[in-house]
C-alpha positions as a printed Julia matrix, in Angstrom:
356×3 Matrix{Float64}:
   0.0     0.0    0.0
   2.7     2.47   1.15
   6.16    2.39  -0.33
   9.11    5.04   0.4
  12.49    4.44  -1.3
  15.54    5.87  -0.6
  14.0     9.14   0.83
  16.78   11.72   1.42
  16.59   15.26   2.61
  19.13   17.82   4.33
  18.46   20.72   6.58
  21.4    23.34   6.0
  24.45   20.81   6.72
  22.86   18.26   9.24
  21.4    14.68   6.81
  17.71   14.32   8.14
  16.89   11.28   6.04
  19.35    9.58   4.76
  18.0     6.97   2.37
  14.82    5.81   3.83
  12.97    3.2    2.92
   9.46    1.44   4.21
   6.94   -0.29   3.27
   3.59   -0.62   4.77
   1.02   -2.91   4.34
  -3.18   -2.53   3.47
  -4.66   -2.72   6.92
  -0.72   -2.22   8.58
   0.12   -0.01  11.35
   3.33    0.79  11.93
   4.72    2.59  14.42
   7.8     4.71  14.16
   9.79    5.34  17.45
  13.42    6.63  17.98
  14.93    9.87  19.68
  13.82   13.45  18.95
  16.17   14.7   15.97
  15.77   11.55  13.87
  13.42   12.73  11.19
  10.25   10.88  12.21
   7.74   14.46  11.79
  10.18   14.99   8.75
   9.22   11.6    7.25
   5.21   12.04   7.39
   5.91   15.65   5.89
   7.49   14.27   3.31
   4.9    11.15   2.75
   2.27   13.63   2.74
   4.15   15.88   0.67
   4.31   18.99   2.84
   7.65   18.8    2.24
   9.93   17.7   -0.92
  12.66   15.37  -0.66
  15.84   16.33  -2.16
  16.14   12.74  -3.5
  13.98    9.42  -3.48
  10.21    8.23  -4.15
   6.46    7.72  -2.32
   4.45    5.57  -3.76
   0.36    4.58  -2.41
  -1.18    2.13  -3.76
   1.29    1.18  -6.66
   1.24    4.88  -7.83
   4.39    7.28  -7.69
   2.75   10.48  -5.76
   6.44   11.97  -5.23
   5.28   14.86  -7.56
   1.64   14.86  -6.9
   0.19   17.61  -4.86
  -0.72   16.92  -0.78
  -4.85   17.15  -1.09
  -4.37   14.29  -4.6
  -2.04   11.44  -2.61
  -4.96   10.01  -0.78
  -3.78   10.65   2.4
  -4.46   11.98   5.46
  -2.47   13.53   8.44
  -3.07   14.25  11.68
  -0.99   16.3   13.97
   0.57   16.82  17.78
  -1.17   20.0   18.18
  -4.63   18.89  16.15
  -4.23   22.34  13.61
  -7.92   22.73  14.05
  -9.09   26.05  11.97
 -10.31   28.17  14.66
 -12.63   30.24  12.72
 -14.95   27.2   11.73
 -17.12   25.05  14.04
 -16.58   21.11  14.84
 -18.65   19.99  11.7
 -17.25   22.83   9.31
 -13.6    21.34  10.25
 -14.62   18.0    9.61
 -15.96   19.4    6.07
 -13.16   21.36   5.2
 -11.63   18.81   3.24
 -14.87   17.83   1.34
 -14.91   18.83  -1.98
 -17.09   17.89  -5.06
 -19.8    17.12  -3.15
 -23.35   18.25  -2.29
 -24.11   20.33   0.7
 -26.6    17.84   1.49
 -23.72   14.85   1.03
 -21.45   16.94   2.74
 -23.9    17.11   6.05
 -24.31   13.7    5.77
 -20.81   12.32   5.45
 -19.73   14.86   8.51
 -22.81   13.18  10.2
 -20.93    9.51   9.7
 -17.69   11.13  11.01
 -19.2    12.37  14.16
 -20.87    9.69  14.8
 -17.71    7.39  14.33
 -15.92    9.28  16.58
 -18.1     9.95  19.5
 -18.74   13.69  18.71
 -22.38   13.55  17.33
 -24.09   16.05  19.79
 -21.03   18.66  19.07
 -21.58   19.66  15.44
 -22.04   23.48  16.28
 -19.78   23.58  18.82
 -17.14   26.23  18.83
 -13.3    23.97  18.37
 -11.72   26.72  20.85
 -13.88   25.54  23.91
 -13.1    21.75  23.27
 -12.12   19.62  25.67
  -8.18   17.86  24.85
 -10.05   14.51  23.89
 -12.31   15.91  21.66
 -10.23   18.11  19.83
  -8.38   14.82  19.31
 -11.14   13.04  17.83
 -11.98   16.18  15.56
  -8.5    15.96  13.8
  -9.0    12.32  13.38
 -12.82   12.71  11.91
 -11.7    14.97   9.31
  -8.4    13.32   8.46
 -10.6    10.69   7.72
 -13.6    12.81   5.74
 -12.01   11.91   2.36
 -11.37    8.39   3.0
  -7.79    8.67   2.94
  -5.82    5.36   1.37
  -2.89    5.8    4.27
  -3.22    8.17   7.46
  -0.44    9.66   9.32
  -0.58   10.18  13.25
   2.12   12.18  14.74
   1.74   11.98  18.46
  -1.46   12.07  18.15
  -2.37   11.83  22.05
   0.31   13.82  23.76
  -0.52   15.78  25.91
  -3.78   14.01  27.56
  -3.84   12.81  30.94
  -3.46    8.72  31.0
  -6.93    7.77  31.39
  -7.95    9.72  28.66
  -4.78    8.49  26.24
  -5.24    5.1   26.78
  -9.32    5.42  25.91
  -8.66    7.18  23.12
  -5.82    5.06  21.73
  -8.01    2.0   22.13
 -10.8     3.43  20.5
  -9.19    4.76  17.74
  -7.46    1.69  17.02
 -11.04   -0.47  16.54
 -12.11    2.84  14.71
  -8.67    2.18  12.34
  -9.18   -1.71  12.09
 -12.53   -1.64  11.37
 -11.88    1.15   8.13
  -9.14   -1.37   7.44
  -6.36    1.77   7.25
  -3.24    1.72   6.46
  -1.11    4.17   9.58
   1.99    5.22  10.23
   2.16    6.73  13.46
   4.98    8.36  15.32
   5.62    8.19  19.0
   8.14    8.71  21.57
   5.82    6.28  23.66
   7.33    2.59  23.3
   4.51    1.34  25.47
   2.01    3.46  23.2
   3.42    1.64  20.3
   3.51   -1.46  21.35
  -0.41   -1.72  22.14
  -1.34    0.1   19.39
   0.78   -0.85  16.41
   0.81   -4.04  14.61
   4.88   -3.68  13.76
   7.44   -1.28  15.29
  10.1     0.27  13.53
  12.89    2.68  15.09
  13.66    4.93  12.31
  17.18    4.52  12.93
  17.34    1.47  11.66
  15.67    2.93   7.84
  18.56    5.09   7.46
  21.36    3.9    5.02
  23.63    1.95   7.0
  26.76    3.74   7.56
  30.33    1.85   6.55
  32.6     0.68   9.46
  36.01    0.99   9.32
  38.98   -0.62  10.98
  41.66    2.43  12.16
  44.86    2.62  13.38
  45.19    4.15  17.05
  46.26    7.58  15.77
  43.0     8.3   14.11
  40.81    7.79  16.66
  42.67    9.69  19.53
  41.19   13.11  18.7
  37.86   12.07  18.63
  38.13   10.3   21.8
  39.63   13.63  23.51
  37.03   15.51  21.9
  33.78   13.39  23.42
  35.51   11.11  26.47
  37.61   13.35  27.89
  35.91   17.24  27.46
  35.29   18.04  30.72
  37.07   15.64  32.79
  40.86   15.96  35.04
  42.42   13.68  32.08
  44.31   14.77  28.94
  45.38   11.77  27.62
  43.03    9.93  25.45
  44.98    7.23  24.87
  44.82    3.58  26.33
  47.85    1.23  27.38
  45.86   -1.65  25.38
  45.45    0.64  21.79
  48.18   -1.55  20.41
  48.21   -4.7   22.37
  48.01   -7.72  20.04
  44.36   -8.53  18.7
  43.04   -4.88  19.68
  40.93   -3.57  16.63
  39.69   -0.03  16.78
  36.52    0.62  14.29
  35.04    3.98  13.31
  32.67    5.59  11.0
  33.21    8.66   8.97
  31.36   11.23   7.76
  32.83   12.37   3.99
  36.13   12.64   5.43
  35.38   13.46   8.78
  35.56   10.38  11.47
  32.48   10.58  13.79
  32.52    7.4   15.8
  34.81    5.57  17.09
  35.33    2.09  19.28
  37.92   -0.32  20.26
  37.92   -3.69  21.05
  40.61   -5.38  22.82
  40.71   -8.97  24.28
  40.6    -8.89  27.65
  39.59  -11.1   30.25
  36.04  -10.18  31.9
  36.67   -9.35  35.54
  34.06  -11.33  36.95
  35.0   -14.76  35.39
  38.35  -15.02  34.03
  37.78  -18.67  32.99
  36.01  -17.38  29.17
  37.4   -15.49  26.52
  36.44  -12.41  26.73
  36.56   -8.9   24.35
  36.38   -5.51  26.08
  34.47   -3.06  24.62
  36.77    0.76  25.39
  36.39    4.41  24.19
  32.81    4.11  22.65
  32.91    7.93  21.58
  30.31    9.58  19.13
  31.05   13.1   17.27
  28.53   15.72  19.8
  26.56   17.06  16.85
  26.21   13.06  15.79
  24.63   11.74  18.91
  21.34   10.09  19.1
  21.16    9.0   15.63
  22.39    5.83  16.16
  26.3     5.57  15.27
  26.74    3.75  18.44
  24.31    1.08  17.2
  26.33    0.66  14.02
  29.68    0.35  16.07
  28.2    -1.98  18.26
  26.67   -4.59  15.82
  30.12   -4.44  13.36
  31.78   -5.1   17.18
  29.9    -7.66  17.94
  30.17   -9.5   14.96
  34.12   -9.24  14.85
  33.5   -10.93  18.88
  31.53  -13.52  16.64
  34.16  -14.03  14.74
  36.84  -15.05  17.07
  34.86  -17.06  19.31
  34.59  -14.66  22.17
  32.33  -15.66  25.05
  32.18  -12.23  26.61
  31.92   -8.62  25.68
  32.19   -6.02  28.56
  32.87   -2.64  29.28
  33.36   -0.12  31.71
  30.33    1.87  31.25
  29.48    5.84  32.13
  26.22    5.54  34.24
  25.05    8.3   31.76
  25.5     5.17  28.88
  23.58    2.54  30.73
  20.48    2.84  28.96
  22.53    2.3   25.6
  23.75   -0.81  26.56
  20.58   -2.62  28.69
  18.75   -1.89  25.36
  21.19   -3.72  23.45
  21.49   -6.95  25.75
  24.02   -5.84  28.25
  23.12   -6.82  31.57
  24.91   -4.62  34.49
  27.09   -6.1   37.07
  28.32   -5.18  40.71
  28.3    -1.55  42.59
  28.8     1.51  40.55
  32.31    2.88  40.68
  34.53    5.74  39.73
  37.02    6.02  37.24
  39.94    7.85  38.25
  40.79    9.46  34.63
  37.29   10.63  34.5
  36.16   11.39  37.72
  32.35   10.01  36.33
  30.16    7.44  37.57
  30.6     4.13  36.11
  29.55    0.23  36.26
  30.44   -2.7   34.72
  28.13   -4.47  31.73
  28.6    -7.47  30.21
  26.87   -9.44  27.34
  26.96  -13.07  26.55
  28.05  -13.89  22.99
  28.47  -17.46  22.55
  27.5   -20.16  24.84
């Protein structure tokens, strides 16, 4: 039903899609999670064609609507902040979007939509003295006045107290199942998502994969200064393992700038010295690159090279500020926190089984 292929688009110097692609099913809802920054608002802009990729194609229903103009692709959108036209009344915002009809099948379709949405008694009611709920259910009535073939949702229930979120998000997911619509809908809400989606998809993941590269120590060391060491008592970004035998740094670039960088170096894991074991040291992202999912990359290409030699273990030394990354990816976390000397931060020790 929905295709996207190879969507790219740039704001000023910073990549905001780089070479998305998705496709969604008739009937599918997906939901699209991942950190603010990662081009999930961009995305549906672009779907809907609010905005113009630089590069790349949408396609609905077999047809190429890259060039075709928002109110012709057949679909509808519905944003964080409802965009409700203050200057008509509920029914005339559900109608808005009407057009070739006759008043009289205008009245009635805006009828169904009420109706369908729980709003039948508020036709001539004035949108600015709505409650939050029913402002909701406004924006999704007349997203859906022209039968769209694919409707967007972009956080469509922030803001709303958690009684009134989760009855609305169950409502309008028999509302979406029963029309038999094909959604994408973006959330910061994994829970959200995961009760209301029929696949999840972090949008980091639709990006074009970025190339890891094995470095030599030199390379590496100013990025490391730059990101592990701003801020803290030590200078000296360099570790006495960097060239110990088997220790592989890896790194991603950016044209010709490097803007991740990790090593791994064998080294027994401190709680069982029995296993071979890989340490995982100077995980260090570019500032301006963070949150869009480097680390990821560098961890999986890691990983795999800890495949590769039969490790049993993979640990590190992890900033308490890191933890998150590295539960979400499997590591479990061991013993009290600590602190490191050349840092002065909070740490603890993570470990992930690799082989059995």
């Amino acid at each position: 039903m929905l295709r996207i292929v190879d969507l790219t688009i740039h704001y000023a110097d910073e990549v905001i899609l780089d070479a998305v692609s998705l496709e969604v099913g008739t009937g599918e809802v997906v939901s699209l999670v991942g950190p603010s920054g990662e081009g999930k608002t961009t995305l549906l802009r672009v779907i809907a064609g609010i905005e113009r990729a630089e590069s790349g194609s949408v396609f609905v229903d077999g047809r190429d609507v890259t060039a075709v103009p928002t109110f012709k692709r057949g679909i509808g959108l519905v944003f964080q902040d409802n965009q409700l036209f203050p200057h008509l009344n509920v029914a005339e915002n559900v109608a808005y979007g009407l057009r070739g009809l006759s008043k009289n099948q205008k009245s009635q379709r805006v009828s169904e939509l009420l109706q369908l949405v729980g709003l039948a008694d508020l036709a001539t009611r004035d949108v600015a003295v709505l409650s939050g709920g029913e402002a909701k259910r406004v924006a999704v009535a007349r997203s859906l006045a022209t039968n769209p073939k694919v409707l967007l949702l972009d956080e469509p229930l922030s803001g709303l107290d958690t009684q009134l979120h989760d009855r609305l998000l169950s409502d309008l997911a028999q509302l979406l199942a029963q029309r038999n619509t094909t959604v994408v809908h973006v959330t910061h809400d994994r829970q959200e998502a995961e009760s209301f989606a029929d696949r999840i998809v972090d949008i980091r993941s639709l990006h074009r994969t970025p190339t890891v590269v094995q470095l030599p120590t030199e390379a590496i060391l100013p990025l490391r200064m730059a990101v592990l060491r701003d801020g803290t008592p030590s200078q000296d970004p360099t570790y006495t393992q960097d060239n110990a035998p088997g220790c592989v740094h890896l790194g991603i670039f950016d044209s010709d700038t490097l803007v991740a960088c990790s090593s791994w170096i064998p080294q027994e894991w401190p709680l069982d010295d029995s296993k071979s074991a890989i340490q995982l040291k100077g995980m260090a992202v570019a500032k301006h690159k963070q949150s869009h999912g480097l680390g990821a990359h560098l961890l999986e290409a890691g990983i795999k090279h800890a495949v590769a030699h039969n490790t049993h273990f993979v640990w590190a030394r992890a900033r308490d500020s890191a933890l998150n990354f590295y539960t979400r990816n499997g590591f479990h976390v061991y013993g009290e926190q600590f602190v490191d000397e050349a840092t002065g931060m909070a740490h603890h020790l993570v470990m992930k089984t690799i082989t059995p």
